[in-house]
N, CA, C and O of each residue as an XYZ file, in Angstrom:
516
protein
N     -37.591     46.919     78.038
C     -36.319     47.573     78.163
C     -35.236     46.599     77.723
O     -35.251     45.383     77.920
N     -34.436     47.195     77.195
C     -33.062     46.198     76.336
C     -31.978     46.784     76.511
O     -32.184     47.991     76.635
N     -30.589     46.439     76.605
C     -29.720     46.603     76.288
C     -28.820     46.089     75.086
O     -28.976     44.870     75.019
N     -27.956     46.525     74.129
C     -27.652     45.846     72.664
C     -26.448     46.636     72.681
O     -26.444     47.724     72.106
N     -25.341     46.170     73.328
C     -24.129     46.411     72.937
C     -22.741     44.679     72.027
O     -22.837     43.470     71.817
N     -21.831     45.651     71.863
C     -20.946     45.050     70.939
C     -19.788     44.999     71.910
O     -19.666     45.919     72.720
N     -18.848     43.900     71.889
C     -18.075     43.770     72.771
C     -16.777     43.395     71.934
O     -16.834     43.320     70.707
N     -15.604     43.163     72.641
C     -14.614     42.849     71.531
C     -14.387     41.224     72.025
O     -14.448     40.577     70.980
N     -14.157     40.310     73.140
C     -14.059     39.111     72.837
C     -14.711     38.178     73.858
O     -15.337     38.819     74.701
N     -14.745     37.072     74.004
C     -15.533     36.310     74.934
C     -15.550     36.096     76.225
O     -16.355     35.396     76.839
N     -14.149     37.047     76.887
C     -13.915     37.180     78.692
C     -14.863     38.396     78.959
O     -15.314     38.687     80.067
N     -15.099     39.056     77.811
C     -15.912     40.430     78.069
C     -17.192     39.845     78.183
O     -17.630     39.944     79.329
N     -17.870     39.326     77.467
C     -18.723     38.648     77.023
C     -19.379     37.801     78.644
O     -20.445     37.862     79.256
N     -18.309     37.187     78.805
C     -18.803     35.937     79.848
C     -18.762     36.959     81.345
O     -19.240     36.495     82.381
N     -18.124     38.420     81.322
C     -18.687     39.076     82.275
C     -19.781     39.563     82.671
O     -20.367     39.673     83.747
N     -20.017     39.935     81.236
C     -21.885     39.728     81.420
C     -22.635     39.358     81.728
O     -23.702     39.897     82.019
N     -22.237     37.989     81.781
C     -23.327     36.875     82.331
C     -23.012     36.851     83.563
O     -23.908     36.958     84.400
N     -21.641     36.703     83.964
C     -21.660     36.603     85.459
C     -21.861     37.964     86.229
O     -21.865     38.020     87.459
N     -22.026     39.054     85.407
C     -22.677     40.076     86.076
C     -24.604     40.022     86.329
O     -25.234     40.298     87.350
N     -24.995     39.672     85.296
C     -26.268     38.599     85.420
C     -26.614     38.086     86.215
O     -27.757     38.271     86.632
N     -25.578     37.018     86.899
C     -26.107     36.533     87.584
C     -25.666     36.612     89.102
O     -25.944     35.834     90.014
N     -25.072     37.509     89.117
C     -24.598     38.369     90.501
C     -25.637     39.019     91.344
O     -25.869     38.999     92.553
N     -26.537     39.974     89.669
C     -27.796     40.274     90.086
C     -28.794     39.771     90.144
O     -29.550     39.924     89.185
N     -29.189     39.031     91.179
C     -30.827     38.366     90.458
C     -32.217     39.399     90.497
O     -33.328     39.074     90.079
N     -31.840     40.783     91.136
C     -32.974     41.502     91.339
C     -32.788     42.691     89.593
O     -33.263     43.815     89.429
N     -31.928     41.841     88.573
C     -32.232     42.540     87.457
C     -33.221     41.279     86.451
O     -32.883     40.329     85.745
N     -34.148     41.695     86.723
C     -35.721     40.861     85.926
C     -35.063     40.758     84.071
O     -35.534     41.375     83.116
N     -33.834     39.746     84.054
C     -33.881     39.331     82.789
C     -34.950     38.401     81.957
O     -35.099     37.313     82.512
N     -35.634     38.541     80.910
C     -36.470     37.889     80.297
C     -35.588     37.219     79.353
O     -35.939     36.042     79.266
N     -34.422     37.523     78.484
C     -33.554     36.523     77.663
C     -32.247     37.510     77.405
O     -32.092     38.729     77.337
N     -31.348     36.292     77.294
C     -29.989     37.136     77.141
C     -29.829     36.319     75.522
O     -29.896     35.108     75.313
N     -29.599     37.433     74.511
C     -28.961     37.226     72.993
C     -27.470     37.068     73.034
O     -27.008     37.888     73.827
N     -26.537     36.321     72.477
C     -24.977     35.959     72.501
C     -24.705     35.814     70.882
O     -24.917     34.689     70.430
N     -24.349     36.620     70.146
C     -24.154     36.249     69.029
C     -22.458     36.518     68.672
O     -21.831     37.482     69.112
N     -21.989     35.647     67.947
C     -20.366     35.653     67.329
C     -20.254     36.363     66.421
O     -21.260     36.170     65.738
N     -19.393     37.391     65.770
C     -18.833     37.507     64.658
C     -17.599     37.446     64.589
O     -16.824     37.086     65.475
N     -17.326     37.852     63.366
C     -15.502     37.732     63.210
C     -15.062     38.468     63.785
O     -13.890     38.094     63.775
N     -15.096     39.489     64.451
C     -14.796     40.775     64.963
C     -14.621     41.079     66.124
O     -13.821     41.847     66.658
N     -15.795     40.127     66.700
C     -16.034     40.251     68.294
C     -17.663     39.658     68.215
O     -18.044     38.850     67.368
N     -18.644     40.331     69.447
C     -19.425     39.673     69.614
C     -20.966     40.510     70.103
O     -20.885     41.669     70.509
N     -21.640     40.165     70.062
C     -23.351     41.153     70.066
C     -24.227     40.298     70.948
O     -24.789     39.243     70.655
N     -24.233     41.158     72.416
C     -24.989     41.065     73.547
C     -26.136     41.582     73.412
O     -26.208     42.468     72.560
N     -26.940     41.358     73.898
C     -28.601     41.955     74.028
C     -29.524     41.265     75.065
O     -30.022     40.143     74.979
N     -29.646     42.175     76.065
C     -29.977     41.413     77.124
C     -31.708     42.471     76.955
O     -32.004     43.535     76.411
N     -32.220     41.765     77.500
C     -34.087     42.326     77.417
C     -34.192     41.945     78.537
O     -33.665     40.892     78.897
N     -34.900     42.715     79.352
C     -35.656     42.731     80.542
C     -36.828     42.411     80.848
O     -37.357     42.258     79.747
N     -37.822     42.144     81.855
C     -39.004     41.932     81.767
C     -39.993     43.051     82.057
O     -41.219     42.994     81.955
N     -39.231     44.092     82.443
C     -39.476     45.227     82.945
C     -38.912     46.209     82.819
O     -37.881     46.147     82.149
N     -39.456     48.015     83.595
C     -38.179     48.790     83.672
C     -37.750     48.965     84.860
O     -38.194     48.773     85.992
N     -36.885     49.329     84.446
C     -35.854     49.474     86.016
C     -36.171     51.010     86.355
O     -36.907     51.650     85.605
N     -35.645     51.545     87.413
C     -35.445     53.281     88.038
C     -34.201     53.953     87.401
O     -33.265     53.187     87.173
N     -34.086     54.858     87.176
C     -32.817     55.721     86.700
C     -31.786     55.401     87.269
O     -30.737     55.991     87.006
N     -31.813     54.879     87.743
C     -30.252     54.565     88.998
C     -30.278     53.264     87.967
O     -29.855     53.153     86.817
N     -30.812     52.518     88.668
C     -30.324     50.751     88.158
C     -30.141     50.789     86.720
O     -29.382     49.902     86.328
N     -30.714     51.725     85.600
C     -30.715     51.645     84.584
C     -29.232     51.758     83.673
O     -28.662     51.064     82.831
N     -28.902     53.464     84.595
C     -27.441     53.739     84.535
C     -26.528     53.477     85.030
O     -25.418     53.936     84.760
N     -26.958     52.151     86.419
C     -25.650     51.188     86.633
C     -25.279     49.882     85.427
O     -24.184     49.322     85.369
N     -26.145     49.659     84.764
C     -26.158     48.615     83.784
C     -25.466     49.102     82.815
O     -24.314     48.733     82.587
N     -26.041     49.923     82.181
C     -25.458     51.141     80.902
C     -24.284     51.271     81.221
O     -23.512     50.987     80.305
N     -23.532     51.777     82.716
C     -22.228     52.116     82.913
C     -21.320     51.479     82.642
O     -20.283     51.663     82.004
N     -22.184     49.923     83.680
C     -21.337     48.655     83.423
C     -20.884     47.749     82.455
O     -19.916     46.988     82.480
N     -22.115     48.041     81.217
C     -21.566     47.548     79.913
C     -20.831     48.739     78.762
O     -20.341     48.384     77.690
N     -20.867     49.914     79.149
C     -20.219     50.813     78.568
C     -18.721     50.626     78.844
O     -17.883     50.909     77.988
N     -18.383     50.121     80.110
C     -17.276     49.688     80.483
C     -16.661     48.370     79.411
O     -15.479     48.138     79.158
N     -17.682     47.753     78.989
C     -16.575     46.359     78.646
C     -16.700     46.490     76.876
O     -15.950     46.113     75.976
N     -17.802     47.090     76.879
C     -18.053     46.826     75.175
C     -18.725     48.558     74.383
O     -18.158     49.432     75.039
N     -19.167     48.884     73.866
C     -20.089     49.982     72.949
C     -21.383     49.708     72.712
O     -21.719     48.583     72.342
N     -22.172     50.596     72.875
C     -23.600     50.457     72.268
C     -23.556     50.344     71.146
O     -22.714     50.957     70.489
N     -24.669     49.325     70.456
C     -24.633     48.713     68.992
C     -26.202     48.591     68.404
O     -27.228     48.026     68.785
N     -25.837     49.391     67.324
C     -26.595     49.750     66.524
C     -26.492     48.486     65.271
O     -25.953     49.067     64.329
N     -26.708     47.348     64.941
C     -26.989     46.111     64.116
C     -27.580     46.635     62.740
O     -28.584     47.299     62.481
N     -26.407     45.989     61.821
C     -27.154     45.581     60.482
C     -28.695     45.249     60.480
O     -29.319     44.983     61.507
N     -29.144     45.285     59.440
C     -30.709     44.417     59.460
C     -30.907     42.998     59.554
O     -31.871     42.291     59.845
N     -29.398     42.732     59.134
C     -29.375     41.122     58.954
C     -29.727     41.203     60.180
O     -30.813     41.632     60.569
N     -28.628     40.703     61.019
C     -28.773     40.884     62.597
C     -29.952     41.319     62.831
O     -30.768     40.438     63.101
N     -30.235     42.120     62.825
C     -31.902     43.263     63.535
C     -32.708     41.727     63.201
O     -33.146     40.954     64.053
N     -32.750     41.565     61.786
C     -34.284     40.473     61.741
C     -33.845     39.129     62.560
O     -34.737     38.499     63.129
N     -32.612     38.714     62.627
C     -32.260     37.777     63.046
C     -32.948     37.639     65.081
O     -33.646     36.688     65.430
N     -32.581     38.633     65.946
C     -32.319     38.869     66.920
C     -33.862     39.640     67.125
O     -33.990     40.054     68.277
N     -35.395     39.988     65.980
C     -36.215     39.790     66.104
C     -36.934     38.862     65.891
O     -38.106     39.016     66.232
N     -36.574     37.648     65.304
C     -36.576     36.140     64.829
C     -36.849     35.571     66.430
O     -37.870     35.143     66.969
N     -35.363     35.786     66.960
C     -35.188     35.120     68.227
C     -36.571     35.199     69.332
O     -37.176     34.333     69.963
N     -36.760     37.079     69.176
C     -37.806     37.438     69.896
C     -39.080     36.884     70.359
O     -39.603     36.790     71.469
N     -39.653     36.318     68.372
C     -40.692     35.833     68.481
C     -40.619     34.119     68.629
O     -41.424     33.221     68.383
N     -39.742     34.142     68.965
C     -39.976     32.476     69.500
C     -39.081     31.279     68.250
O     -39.234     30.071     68.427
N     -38.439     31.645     67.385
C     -38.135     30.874     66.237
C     -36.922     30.329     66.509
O     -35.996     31.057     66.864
N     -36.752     28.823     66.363
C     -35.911     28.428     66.801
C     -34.262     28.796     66.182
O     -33.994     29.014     65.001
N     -33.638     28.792     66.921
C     -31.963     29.617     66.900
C     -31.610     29.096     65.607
O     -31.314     29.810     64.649
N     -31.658     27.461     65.590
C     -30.795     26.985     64.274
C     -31.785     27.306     62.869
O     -31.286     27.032     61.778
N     -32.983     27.802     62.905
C     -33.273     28.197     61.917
C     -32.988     29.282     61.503
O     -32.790     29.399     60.294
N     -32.845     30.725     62.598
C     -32.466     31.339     62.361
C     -31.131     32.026     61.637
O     -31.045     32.870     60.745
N     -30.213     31.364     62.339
C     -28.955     31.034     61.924
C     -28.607     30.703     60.503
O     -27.860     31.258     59.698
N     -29.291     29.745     60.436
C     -29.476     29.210     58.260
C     -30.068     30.538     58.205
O     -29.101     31.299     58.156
N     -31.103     31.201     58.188
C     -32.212     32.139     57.352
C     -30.793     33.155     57.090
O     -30.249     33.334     56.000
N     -30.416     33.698     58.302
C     -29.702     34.868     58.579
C     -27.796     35.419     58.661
O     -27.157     36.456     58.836
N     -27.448     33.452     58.318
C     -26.370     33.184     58.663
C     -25.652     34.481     59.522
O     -25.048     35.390     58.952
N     -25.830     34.391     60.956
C     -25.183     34.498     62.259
C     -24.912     33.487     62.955
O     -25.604     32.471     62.893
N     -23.882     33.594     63.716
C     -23.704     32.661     64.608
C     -24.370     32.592     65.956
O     -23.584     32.962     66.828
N     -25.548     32.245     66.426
C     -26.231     32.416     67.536
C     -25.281     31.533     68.781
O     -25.196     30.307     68.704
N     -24.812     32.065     69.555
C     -23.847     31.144     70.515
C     -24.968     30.783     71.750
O     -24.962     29.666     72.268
N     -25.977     31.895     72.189
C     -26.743     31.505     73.312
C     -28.285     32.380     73.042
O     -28.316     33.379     72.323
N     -29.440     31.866     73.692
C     -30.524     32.974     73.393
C     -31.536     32.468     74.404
O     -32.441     31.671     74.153
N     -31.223     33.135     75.803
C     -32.421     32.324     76.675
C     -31.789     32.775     77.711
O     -31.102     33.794     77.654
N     -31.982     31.893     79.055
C     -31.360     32.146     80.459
C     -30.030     32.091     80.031
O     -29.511     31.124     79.472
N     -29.421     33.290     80.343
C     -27.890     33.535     80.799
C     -27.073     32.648     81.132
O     -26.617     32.669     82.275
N     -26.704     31.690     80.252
C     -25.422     31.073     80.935
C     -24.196     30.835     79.725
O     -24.021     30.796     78.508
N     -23.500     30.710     81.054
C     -21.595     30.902     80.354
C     -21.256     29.473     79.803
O     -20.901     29.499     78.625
N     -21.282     28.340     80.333
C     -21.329     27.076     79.839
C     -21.351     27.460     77.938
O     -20.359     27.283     77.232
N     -22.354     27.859     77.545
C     -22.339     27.871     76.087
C     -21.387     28.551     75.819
O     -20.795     28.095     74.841
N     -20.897     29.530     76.263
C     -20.531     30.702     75.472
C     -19.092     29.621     75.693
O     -18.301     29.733     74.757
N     -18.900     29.172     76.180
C     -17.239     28.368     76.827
C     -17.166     26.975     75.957
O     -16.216     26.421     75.404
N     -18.393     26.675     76.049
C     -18.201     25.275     74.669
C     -18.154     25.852     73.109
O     -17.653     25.238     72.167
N     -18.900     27.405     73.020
C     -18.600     27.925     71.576
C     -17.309     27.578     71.308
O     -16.891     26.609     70.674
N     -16.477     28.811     72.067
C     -15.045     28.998     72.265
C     -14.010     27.772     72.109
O     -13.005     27.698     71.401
N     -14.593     26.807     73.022
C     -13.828     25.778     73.015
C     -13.926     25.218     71.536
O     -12.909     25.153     70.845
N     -14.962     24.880     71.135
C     -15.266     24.340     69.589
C     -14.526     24.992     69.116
O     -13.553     24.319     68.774
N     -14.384     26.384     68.793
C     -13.785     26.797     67.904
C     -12.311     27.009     67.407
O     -11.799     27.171     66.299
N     -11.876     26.943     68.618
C     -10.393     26.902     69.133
C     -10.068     25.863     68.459
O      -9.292     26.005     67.514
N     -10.518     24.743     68.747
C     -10.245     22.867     68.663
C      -9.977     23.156     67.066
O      -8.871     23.084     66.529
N     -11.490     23.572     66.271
C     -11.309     23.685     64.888
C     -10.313     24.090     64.279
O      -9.469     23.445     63.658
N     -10.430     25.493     64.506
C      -9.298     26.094     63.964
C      -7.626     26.043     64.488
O      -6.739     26.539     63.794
N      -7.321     25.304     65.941
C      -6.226     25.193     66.125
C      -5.447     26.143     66.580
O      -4.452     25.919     67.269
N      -5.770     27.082     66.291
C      -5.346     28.543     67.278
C      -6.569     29.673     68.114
O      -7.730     29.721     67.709
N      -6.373     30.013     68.590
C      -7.361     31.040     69.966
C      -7.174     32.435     69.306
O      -6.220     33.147     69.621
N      -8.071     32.804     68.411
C      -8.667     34.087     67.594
C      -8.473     35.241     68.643
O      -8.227     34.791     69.762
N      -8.521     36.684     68.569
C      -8.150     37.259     69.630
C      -9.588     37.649     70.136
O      -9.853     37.898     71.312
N     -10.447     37.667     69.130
C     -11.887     37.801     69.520
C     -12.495     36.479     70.905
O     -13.552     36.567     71.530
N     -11.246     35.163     71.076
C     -12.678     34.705     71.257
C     -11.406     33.787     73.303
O     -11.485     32.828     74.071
N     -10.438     35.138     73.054
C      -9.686     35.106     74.751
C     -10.847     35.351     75.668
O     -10.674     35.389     76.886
């Protein structure tokens, strides 16, 4: 079971995770974090399924911050790359995406992306508040 929505910037983003980890009785197997110019592509996989209830509290809760997302192929092979075990920075060259996180849920990355990028570019993108 997966979820694969699109969000618009990185406070949305980092709710996710701390909704993550609010729940620990939701059996995450890996959380996907990817950047674009635009905004940003969540995909959280489970280890299991959940009951109709828990399913459509998740669904609700990310329907709330972001849209369900339907991915280019780039993306698609990229984020099945991840799946099978291939490491991020190769992927990244193969597929050029920006992989920000791909494993246990945490915000730390997604906050040093941000920060990096900010520093670089010198101004705070609206994608990445």
């Amino acid at each position: 079971m997966e979820y694969l929505y699109y969000l618009a910037n990185a406070s949305l983003t980092l709710r996710v995770v701390e909704f993550l980890h609010a729940k620990p009785q939701i059996p995450v197997s890996f959380l996907t974090v990817i950047h674009q110019i635009d905004g940003w592509v969540v995909r959280v996989k489970l280890k299991r399924h959940l009951s109709p209830q828990e399913d459509g509290n998740i669904r609700a809760f990310l329907s709330e911050l972001g849209i369900s997302y339907e991915p280019p192929m780039r993306v698609q092979m990229a984020l099945w790359s991840l799946e099978a075990g291939q490491c991020p920075v190769d992927v990244m060259r193969r597929y050029q995406v920006a992989i920000v996180s791909h494993g246990k849920p945490e915000k730390e990355e997604i906050e040093a992306f941000r920060q990096q990028f900010v520093r670089g570019l010198g101004y705070c993108p609206e994608t990445l508040a």
